[in-house]
TORKOL-4160 file (C-alpha; in steps of 0.2 Angstrom, whole numbers, padded with zeros to 4 digits, m for minus):
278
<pt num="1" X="0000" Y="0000" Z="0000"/>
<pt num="2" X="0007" Y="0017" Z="m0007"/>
<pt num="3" X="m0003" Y="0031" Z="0002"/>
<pt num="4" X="m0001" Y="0049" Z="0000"/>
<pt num="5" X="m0007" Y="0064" Z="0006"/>
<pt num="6" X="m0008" Y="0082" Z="0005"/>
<pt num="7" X="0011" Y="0076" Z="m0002"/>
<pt num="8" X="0019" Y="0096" Z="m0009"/>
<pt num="9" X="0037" Y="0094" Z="m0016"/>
<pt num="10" X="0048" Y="0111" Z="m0024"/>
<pt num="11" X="0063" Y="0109" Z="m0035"/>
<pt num="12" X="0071" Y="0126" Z="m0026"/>
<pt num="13" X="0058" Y="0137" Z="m0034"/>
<pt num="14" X="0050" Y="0125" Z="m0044"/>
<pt num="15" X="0032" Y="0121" Z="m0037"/>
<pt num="16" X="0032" Y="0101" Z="m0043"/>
<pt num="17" X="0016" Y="0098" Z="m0032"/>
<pt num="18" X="0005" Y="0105" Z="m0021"/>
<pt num="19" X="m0008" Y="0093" Z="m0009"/>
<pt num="20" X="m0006" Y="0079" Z="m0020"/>
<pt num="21" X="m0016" Y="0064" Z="m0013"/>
<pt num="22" X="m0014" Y="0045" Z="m0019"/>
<pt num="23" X="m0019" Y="0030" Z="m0013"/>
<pt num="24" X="m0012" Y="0014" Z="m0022"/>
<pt num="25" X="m0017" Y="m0002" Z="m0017"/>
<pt num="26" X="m0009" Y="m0019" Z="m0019"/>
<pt num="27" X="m0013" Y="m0031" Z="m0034"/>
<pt num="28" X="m0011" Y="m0017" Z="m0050"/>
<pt num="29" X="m0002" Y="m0013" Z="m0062"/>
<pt num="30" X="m0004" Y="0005" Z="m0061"/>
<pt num="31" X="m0001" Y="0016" Z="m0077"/>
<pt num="32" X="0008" Y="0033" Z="m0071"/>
<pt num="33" X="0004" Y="0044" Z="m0087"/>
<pt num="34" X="0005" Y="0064" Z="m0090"/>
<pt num="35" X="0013" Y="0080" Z="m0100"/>
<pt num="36" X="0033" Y="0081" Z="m0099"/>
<pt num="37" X="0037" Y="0088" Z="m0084"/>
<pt num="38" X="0022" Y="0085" Z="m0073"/>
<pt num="39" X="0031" Y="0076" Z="m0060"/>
<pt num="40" X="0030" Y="0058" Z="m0065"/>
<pt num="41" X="0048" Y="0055" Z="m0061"/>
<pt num="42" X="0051" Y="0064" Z="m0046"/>
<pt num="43" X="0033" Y="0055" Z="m0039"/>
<pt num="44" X="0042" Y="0039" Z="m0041"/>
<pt num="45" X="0057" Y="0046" Z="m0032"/>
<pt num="46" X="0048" Y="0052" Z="m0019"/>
<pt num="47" X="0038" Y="0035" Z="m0016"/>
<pt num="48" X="0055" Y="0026" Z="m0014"/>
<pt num="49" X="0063" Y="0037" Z="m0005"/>
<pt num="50" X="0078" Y="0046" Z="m0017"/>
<pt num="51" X="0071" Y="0062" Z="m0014"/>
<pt num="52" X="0065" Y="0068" Z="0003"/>
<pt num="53" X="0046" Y="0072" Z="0006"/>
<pt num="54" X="0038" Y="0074" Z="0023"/>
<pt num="55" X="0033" Y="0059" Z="0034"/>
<pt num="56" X="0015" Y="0059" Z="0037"/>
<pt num="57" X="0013" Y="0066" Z="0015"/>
<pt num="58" X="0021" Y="0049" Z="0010"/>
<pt num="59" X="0020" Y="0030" Z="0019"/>
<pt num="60" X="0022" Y="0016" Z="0008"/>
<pt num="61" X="0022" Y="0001" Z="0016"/>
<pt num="62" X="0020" Y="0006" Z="0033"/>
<pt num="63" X="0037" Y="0018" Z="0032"/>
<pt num="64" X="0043" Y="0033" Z="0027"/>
<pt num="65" X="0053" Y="0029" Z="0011"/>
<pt num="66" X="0065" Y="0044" Z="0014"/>
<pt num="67" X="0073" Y="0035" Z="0031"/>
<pt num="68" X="0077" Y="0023" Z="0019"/>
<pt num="69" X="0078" Y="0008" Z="0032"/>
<pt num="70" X="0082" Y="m0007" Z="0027"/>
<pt num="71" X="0069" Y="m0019" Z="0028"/>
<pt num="72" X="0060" Y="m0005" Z="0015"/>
<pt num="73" X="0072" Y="m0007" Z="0003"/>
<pt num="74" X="0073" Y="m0023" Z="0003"/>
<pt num="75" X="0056" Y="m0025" Z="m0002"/>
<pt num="76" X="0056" Y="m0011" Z="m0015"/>
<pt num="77" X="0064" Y="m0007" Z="m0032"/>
<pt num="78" X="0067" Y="0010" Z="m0044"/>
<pt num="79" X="0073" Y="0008" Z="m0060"/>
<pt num="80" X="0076" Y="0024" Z="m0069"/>
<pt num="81" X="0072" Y="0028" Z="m0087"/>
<pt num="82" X="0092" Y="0030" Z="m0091"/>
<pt num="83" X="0100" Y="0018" Z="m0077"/>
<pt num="84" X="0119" Y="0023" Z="m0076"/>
<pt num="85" X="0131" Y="0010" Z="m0085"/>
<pt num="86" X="0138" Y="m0002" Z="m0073"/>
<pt num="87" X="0156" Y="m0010" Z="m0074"/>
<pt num="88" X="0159" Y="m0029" Z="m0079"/>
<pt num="89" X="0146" Y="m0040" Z="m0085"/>
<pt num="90" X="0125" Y="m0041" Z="m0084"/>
<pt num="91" X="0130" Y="m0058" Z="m0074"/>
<pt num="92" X="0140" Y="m0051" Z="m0062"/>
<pt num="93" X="0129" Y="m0035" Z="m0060"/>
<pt num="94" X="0117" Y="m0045" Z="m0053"/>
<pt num="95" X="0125" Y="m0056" Z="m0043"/>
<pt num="96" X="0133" Y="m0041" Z="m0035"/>
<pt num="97" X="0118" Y="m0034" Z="m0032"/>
<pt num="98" X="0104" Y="m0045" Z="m0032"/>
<pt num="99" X="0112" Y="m0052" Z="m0014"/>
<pt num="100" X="0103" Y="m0036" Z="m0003"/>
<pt num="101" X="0087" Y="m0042" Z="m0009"/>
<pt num="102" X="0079" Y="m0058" Z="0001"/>
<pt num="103" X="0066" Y="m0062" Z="m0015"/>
<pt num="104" X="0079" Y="m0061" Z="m0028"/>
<pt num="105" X="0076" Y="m0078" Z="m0041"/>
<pt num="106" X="0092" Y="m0079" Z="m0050"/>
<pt num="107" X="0085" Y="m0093" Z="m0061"/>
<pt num="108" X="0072" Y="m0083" Z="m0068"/>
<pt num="109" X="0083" Y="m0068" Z="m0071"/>
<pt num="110" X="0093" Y="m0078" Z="m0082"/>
<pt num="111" X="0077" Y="m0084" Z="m0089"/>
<pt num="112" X="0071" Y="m0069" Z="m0093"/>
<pt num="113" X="0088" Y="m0064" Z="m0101"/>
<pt num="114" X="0086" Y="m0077" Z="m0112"/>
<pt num="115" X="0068" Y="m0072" Z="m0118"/>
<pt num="116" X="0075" Y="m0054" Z="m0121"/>
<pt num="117" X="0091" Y="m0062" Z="m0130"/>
<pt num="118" X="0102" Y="m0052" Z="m0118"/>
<pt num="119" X="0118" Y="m0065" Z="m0116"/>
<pt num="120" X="0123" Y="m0065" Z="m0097"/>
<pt num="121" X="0142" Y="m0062" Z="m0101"/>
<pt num="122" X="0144" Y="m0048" Z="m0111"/>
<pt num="123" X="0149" Y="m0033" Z="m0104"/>
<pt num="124" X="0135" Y="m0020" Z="m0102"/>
<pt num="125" X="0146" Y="m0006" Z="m0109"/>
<pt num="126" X="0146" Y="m0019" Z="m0124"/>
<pt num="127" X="0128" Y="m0019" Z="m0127"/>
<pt num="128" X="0115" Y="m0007" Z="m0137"/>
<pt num="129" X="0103" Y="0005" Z="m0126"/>
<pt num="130" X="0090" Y="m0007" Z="m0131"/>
<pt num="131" X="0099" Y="m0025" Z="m0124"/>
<pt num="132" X="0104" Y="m0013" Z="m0108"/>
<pt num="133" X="0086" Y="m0010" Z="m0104"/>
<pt num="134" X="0082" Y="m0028" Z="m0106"/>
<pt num="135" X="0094" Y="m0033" Z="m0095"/>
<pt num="136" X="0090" Y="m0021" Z="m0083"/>
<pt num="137" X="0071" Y="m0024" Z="m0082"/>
<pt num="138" X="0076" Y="m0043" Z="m0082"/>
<pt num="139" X="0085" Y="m0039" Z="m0066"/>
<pt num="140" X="0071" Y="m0026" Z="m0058"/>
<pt num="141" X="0060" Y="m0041" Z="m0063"/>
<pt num="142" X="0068" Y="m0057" Z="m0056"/>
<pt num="143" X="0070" Y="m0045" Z="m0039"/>
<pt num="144" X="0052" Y="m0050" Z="m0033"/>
<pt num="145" X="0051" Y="m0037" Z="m0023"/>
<pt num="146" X="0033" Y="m0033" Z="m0016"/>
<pt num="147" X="0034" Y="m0015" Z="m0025"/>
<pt num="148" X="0040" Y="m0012" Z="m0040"/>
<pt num="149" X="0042" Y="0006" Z="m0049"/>
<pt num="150" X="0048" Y="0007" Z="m0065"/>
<pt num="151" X="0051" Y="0023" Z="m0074"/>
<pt num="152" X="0050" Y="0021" Z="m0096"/>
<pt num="153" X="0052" Y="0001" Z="m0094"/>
<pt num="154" X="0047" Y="m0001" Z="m0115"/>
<pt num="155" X="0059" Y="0015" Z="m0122"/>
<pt num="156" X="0073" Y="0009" Z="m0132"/>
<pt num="157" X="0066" Y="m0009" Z="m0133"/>
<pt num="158" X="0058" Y="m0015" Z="m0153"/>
<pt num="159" X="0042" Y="m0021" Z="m0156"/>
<pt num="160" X="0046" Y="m0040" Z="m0151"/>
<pt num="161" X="0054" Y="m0036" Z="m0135"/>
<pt num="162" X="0039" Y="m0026" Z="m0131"/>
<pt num="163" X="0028" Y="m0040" Z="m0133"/>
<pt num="164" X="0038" Y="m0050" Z="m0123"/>
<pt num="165" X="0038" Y="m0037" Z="m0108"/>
<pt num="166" X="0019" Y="m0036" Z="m0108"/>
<pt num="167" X="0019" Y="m0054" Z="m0106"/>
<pt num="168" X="0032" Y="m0057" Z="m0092"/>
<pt num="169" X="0024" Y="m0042" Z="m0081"/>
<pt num="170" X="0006" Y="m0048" Z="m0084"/>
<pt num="171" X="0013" Y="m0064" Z="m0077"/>
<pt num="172" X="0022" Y="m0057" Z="m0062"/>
<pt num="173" X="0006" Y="m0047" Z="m0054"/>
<pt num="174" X="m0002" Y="m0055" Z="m0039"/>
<pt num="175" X="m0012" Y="m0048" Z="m0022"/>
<pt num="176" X="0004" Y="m0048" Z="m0014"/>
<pt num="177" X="0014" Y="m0035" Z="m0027"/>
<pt num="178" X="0013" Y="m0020" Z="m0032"/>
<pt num="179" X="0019" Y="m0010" Z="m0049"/>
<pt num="180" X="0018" Y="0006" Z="m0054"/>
<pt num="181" X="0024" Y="0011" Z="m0076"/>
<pt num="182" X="0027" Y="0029" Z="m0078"/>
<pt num="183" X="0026" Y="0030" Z="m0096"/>
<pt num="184" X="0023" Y="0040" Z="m0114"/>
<pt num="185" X="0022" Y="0025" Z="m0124"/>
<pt num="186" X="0003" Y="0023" Z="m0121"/>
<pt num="187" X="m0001" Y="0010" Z="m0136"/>
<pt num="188" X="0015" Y="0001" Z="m0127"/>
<pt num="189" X="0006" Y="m0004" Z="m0113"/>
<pt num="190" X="m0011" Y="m0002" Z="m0116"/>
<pt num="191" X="m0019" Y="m0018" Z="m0111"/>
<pt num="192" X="m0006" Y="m0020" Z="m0097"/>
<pt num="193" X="m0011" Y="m0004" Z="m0085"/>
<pt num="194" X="m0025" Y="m0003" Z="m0073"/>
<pt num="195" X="m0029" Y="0007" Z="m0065"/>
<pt num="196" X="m0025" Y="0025" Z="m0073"/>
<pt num="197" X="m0018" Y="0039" Z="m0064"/>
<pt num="198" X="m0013" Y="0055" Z="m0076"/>
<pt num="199" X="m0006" Y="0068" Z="m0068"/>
<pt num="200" X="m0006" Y="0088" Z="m0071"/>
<pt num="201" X="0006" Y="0100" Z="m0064"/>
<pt num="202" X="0003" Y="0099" Z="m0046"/>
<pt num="203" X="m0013" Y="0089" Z="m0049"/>
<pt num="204" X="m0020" Y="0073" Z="m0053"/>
<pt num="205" X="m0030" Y="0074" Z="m0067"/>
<pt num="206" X="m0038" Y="0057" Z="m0067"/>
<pt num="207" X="m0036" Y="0041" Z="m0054"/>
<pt num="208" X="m0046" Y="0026" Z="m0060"/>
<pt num="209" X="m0048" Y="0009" Z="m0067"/>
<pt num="210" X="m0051" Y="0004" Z="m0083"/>
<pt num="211" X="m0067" Y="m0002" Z="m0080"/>
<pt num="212" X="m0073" Y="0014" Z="m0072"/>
<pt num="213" X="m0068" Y="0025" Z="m0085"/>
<pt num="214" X="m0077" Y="0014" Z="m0097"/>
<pt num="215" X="m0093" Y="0017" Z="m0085"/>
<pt num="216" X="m0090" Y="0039" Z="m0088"/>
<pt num="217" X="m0085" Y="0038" Z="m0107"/>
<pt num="218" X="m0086" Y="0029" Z="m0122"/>
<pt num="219" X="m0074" Y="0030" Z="m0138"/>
<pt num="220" X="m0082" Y="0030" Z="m0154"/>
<pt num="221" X="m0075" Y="0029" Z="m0172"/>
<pt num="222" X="m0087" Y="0040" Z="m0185"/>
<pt num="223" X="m0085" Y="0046" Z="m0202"/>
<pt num="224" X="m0093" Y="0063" Z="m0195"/>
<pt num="225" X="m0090" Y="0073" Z="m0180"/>
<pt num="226" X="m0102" Y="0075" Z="m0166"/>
<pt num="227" X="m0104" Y="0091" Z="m0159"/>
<pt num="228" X="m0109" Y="0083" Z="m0141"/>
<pt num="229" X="m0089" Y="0076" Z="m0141"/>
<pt num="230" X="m0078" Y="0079" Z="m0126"/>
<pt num="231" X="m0064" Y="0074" Z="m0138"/>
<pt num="232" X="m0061" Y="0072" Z="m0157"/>
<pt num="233" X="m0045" Y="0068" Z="m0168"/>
<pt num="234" X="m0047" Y="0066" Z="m0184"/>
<pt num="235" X="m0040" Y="0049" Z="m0194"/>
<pt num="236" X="m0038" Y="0038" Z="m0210"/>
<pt num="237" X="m0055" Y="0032" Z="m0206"/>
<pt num="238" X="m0065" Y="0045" Z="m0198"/>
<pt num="239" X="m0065" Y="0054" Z="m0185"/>
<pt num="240" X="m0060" Y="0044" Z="m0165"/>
<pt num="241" X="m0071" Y="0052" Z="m0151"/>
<pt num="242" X="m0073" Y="0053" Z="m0134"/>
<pt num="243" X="m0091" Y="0056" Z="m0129"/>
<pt num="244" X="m0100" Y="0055" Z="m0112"/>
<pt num="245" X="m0106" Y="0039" Z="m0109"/>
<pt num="246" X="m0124" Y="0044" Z="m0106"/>
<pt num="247" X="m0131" Y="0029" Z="m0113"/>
<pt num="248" X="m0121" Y="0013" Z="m0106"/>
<pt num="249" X="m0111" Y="0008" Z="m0119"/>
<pt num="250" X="m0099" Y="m0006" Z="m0118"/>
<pt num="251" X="m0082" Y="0000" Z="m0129"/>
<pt num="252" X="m0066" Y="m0001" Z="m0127"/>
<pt num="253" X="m0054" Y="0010" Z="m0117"/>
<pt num="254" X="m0042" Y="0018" Z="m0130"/>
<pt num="255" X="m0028" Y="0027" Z="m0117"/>
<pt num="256" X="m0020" Y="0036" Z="m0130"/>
<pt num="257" X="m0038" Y="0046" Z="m0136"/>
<pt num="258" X="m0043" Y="0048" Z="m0116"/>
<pt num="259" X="m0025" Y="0055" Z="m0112"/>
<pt num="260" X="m0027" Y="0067" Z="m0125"/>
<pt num="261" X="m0047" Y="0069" Z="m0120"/>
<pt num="262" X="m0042" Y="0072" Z="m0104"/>
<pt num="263" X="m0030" Y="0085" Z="m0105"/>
<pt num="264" X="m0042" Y="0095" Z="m0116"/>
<pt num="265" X="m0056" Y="0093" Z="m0104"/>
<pt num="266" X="m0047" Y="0094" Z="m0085"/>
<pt num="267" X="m0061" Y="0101" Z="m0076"/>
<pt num="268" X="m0074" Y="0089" Z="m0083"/>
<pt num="269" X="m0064" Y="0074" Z="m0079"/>
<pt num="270" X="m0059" Y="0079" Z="m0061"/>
<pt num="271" X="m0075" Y="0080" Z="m0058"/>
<pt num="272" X="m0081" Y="0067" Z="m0065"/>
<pt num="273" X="m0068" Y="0056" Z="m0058"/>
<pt num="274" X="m0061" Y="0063" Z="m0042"/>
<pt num="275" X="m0071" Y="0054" Z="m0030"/>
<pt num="276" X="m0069" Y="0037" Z="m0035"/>
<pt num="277" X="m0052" Y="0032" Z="m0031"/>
<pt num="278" X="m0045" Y="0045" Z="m0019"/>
């Protein structure tokens, strides 16, 4: 459990946020999505406790993540969107470091390199941006901790590999675990993430599940615009809407047209949305 409250956070003069309040709950994947520069990054610092917030603002897992004890870190993992390079080999990286964390399954890291085709002795200097990532999120993965934050998991990777990650985190998720995926490759992860939180500067936009937003809105493909549209982008094929879901319609959620729906429409959604999960 991840709860936050009234959280405010200032780069020097640089209001980040201001009475941000969170509550994320065990079992979800949850899909951390907004504008560059909203604060997605420095959220997912704050939650494992690389940058300093206020004790009673931020508690995930019964502690404050900035004391940085170490039964919290053992049970909780950060992987940046641009990890630093280490020296020697993906092999002996994480047997270096896989050792402070109780739940680390070395089998399955090497199991999961050789999904990703990342080969365990080659040097990480050695290896594209793309293998790096692979071998990283095969190590963040294989960790098992109860939480896990991941910060751009898919950028770098191709089209296979994506696949592939989908597959192995769907898999991982149970009641016990916890994962939150800041991203801006929405159509990556799009039937990966639930619930959906999207963030503003210094506010939250939207914090639901996928099923609830389904229940507010519905997404409809046309070859004519409606006037009554919260949203509308023009395609190929027509025109892709975001309407009010007035009459119960069953459709699917498309998180690239709502992320773009709702950052045209912030009031309506806040509203419409900001009791239901907070």
């Amino acid at each position: 459990m991840i709860q936050i409250k009234n959280l405010s956070f200032s780069y020097s003069k640089n209001n980040v946020f201001r009475d941000l309040s969170l509550s994320l709950s065990r079992g979800n994947i949850y899909g951390l999505l907004g504008q560059n520069g909203v604060g997605k990054t420095t959220l997912l610092k704050l939650m494992s406790g690389l940058l300093r917030s206020e004790q009673e603002s931020c508690i995930v897992d019964g502690y404050h993540p900035y004391k940085r004890l170490p039964a919290f870190l053992q049970d909780i993992y950060y992987l940046p969107e641009e990890p630093a390079c280490p020296q020697g080999t993906v092999a002996r990286f994480a047997e270096n470091n896989g050792s402070f964390y109780p739940t680390f399954d070395k089998d399955f890291f090497y199991e999961l390199l050789d999904r990703f085709e990342v080969q365990p002795e080659k040097r990480f200097r050695d290896l594209s941006a793309g293998q790096q990532k692979k071998a990283y999120v095969s190590y963040a993965l294989s960790l098992n901790t109860r939480i896990l934050l991941l910060d751009e998991p898919s950028n770098g990777m191709d089209i296979p590999s994506k696949t592939i990650f989908r597959s192995i985190v769907a898999g991982q998720i149970n009641e016990e675990r916890l994962l939150v995926i800041s991203t801006h490759q929405v159509r990556d992860l799009e039937n990966l993430i639930d619930p959906i939180i999207i963030l503003d500067r210094k506010d939250v936009l939207l914090h639901a599940s996928i099923e609830e937003i389904a229940q507010k809105v519905c997404f409809i493909n046309s070859v004519e615009k409606q006037k009554d549209a919260l949203y509308c982008e023009e395609t190929p094929l027509g025109f892709s809407m975001v309407r009010e879901n007035t009459a119960g319609l069953d459709t699917k959620v498309n998180l690239e047209t709502l992320f773009n729906a709702v950052l045209i429409q912030k009031e309506w959604f806040k509203e419409q949305f900001n009791t239901m999960t907070l």
